[in-house]
C-alpha positions in Angstrom: -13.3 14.0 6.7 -16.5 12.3 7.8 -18.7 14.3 10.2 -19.0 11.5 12.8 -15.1 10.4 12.2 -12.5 11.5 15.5 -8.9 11.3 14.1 -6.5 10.2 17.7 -4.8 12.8 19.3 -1.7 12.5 21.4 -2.8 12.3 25.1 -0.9 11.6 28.4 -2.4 8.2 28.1 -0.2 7.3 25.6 3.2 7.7 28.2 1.7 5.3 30.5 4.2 2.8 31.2 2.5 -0.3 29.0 3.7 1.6 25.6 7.1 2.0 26.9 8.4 -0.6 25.2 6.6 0.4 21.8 8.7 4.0 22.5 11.5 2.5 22.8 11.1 0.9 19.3 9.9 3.9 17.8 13.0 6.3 19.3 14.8 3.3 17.5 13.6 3.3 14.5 13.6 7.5 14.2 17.5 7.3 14.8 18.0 4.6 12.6 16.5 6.7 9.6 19.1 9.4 10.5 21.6 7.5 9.0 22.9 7.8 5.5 20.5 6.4 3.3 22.6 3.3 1.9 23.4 2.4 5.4 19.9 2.2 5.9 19.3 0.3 3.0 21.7 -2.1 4.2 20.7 -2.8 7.5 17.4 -3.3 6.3 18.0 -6.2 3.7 19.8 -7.5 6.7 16.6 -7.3 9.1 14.6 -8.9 6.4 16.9 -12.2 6.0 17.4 -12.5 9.7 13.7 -12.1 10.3 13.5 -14.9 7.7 14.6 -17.5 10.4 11.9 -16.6 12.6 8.9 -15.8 10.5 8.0 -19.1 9.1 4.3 -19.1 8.6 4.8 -15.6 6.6 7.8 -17.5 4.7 5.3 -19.9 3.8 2.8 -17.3 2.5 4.9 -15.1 0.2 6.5 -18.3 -1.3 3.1 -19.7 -2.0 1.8 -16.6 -2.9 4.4 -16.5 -5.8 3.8 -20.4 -6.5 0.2 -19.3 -7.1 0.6 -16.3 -9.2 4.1 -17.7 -11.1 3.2 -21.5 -11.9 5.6 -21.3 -14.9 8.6 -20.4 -12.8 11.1 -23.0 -11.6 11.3 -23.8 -7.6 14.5 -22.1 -7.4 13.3 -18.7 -9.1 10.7 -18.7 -6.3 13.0 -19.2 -3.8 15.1 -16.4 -4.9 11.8 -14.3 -5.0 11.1 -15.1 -1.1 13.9 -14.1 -0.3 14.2 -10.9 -2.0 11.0 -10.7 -1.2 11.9 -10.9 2.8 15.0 -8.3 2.7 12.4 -5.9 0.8 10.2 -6.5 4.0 13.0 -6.1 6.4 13.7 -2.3 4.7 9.7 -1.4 4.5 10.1 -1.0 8.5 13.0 1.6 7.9 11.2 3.2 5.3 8.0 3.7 7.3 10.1 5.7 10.1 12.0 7.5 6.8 8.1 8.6 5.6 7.4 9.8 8.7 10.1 11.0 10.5 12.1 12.2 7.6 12.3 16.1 6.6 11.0 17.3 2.8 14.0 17.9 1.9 15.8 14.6 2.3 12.8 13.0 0.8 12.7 15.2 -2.3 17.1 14.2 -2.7 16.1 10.6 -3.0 12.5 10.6 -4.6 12.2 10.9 -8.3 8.7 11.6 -9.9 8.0 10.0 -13.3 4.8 10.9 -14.7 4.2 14.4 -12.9 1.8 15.6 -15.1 -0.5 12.3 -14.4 -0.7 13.1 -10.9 -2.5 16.8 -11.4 -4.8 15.3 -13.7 -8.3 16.4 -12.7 -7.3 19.9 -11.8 -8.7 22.1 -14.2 -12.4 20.4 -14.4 -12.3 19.6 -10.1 -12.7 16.0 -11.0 -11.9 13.6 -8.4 -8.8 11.2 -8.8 -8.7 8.1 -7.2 -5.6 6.9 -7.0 -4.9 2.9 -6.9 -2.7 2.7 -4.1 -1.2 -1.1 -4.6 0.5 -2.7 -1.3 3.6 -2.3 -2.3 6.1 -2.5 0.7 7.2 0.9 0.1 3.1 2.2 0.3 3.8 4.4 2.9 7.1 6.2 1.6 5.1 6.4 -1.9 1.9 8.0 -0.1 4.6 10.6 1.9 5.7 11.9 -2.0 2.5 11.8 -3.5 1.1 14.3 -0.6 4.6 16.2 -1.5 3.5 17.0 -4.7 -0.5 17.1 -4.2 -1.7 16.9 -1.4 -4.8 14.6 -0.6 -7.1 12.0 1.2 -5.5 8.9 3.0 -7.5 6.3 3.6 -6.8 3.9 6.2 -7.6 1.0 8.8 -7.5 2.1 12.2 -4.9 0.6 14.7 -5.6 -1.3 17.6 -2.8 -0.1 19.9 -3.7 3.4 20.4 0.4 4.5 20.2 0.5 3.2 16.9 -2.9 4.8 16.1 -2.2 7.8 16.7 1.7 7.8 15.4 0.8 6.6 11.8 -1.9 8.8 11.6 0.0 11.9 12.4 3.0 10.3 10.3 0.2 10.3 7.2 -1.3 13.6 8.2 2.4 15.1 7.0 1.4 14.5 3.2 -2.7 14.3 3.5 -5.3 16.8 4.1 -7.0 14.4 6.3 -7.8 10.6 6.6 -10.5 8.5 6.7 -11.5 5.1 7.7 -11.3 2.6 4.8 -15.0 1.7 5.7 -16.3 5.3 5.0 -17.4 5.0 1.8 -19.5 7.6 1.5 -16.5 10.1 3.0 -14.5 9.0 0.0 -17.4 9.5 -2.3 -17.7 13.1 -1.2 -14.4 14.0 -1.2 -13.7 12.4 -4.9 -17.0 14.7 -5.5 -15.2 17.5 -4.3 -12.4 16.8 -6.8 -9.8 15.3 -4.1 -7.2 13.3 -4.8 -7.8 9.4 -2.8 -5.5 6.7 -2.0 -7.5 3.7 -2.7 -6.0 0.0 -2.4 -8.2 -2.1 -3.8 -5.8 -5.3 -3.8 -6.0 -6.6 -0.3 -8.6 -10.3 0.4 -11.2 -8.6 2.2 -13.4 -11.3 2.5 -16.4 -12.5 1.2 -18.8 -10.0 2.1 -18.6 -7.2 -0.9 -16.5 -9.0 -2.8 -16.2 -11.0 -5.9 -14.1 -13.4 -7.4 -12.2 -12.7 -10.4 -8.6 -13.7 -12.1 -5.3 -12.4 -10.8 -1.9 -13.4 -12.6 -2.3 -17.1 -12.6 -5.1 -17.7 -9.6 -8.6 -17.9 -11.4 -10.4 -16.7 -8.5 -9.3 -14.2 -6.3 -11.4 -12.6 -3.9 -11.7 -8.3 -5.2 -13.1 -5.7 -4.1 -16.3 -4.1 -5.2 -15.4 -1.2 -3.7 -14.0 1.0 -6.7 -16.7 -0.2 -8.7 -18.9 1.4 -6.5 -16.9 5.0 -6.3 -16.6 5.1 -10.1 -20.4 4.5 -10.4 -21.2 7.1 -7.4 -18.0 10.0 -8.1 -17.0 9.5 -11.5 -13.1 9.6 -10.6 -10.5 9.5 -12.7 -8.4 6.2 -12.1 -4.3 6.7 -11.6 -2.3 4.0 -10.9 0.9 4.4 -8.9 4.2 2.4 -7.2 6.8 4.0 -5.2 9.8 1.5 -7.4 12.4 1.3 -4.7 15.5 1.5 -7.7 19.2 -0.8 -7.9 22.5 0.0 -6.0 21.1 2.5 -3.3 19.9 5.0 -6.0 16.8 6.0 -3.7 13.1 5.5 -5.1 10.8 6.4 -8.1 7.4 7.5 -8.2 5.8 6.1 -11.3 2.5 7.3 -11.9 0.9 6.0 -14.8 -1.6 7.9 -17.3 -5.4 7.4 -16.0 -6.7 4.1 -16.9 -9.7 3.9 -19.8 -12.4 1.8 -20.5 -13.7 0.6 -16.3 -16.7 -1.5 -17.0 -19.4 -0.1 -14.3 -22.2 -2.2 -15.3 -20.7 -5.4 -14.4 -18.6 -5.9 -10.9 -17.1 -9.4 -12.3 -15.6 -7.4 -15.3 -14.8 -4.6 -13.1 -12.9 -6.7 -10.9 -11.3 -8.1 -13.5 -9.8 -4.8 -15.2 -8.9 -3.5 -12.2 -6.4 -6.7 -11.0 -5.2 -6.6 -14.7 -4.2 -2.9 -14.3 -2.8 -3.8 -10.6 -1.0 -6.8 -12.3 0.4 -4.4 -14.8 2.1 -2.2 -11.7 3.4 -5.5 -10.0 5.4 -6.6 -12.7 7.7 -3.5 -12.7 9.2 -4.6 -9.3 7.8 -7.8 -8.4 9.8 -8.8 -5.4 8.5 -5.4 -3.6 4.6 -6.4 -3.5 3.4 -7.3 0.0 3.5 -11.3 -1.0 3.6 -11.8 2.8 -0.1 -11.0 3.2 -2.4 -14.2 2.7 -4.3 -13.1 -0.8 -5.8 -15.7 -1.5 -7.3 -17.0 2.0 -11.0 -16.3 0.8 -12.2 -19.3 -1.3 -15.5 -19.8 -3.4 -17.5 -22.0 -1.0 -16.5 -25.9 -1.2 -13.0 -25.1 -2.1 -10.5 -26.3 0.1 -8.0 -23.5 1.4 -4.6 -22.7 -0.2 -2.8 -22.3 2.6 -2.3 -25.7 3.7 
């Protein structure tokens, strides 16, 4: 953890009666994951469709989203998407409360692993691992099994309610060593130094600054991140890409974790860029209606270009 960096820590401020309400939804949401799991399942397909009524803009998003990255598909198929796409969304809430609140044991009954051996790569030499951490909605329960197995660095944004600060910062600290702020790059350069293991997600729009534009799925210009470029020059990590598959028929979750990726271009960020949202691209496919469509991607534009979110 960085010198400087002060994780939140539960304080009487936090019971003052303006996060009352925020309580009440998380004692909600910790009894709801007590359920059976396929209840849970259930009810939260059914959050996700009736959310659907009310969250127009973000209906808007995820269906342009997959407009964008799927031109060849008909307007029906992305329909079908969206929607699978929402009732994904709606279960993500249950599944944050089931990665925090739920014991190892009931984790471990209905998370596989698949690719074991690719997650303690690194090991005998103390190399670093970064691992690519995509937005799927099930990030959190896949972060919850990876610290099961190894332990490791989250890295994260801060919160600006201080309950929900501090709650999803002691939910992560279940599975993590410690955490540090997305923005503390040199933290994560030491720690991959120190062979760690680091979630990275490198497939959020961050904007302009420290970014560049380069092709993902059918958009030719996507705003990327520079940022592993810059850890692979400075820590020499390996690269392991990751997705918590949520399977069929209320059969739980998988881990995949892929073999480490070869061949990152460091001496060119366009390239860089590029290989990296190929390998992300790779990762989506396996379960496409469980990326985080609902997110604009796309919202920075080379300068001149009109938005893509009209």
């Amino acid at each position: 953890m960085s010198k400087n960096q002060v994780l939140p820590e539960f304080s009487r401020e936090l019971l003052h009666p303006r996060y009352w309400l925020l309580w009440s939804g998380i004692i909600f949401l910790y009894l709801i994951v007590l359920l059976p799991y396929p209840w849970i399942n259930s009810l939260g397909r059914g959050l996700g469709r009736f959310a659907m009524r009310f969250m127009k803009r973000r209906k808007m998003i995820s269906r342009r989203n997959i407009e964008l990255c799927f031109p060849n598909m008909t307007e029906a198929e992305h329909e079908a998407w969206m929607i699978k796409n929402f009732e994904a969304t709606g279960l993500a809430v249950f599944e944050t409360g089931m990665a925090w609140f739920w014991p190892n044991w009931r984790v471990k009954k209905w998370c596989k692993v698949q690719g074991m051996d690719n997650l303690n790569v690194g090991i005998p030499e103390k190399r670093g691992v970064l691992v690519i951490g995509i937005h799927f909605l099930t990030l959190e329960l896949g972060a919850r099994i990876i610290g099961m197995h190894r332990p490791g660095v989250g890295v994260y944004r801060p919160h600006d309610n201080k309950l929900m600060d501090w709650l999803q910062t002691w939910g992560r600290l279940r599975s993590n060593k410690y955490m540090l702020d997305r923005r503390d790059v040199k933290g994560m350069i030491r720690s991959l130094k120190k062979g760690e293991l680091v979630w990275y997600a490198p497939d959020h729009d961050y904007g302009p600054k420290n970014s560049v534009f380069a092709p993902f799925f059918a958009v030719e210009k996507a705003a990327t991140t520079i940022g592993t470029s810059i850890l692979v020059r400075m820590a020499n990590p390996l690269l392991v890409p990751f997705i918590p598959k949520r399977n069929d028929n209320n059969q739980g979750y998988t881990l995949i974790v892929q073999p480490p990726l070869e061949g990152f271009p460091t001496d060119d960020e366009v390239a860089a860029a590029t290989f990296m949202n190929q390998a992300i691209e790779q990762q989506i496919l396996l379960a496409p209606e469980q990326y985080m469509w609902l997110h604009r991607r796309f919202k920075t534009r080379p300068s001149g270009e009109a938005s893509l979110y009209q």
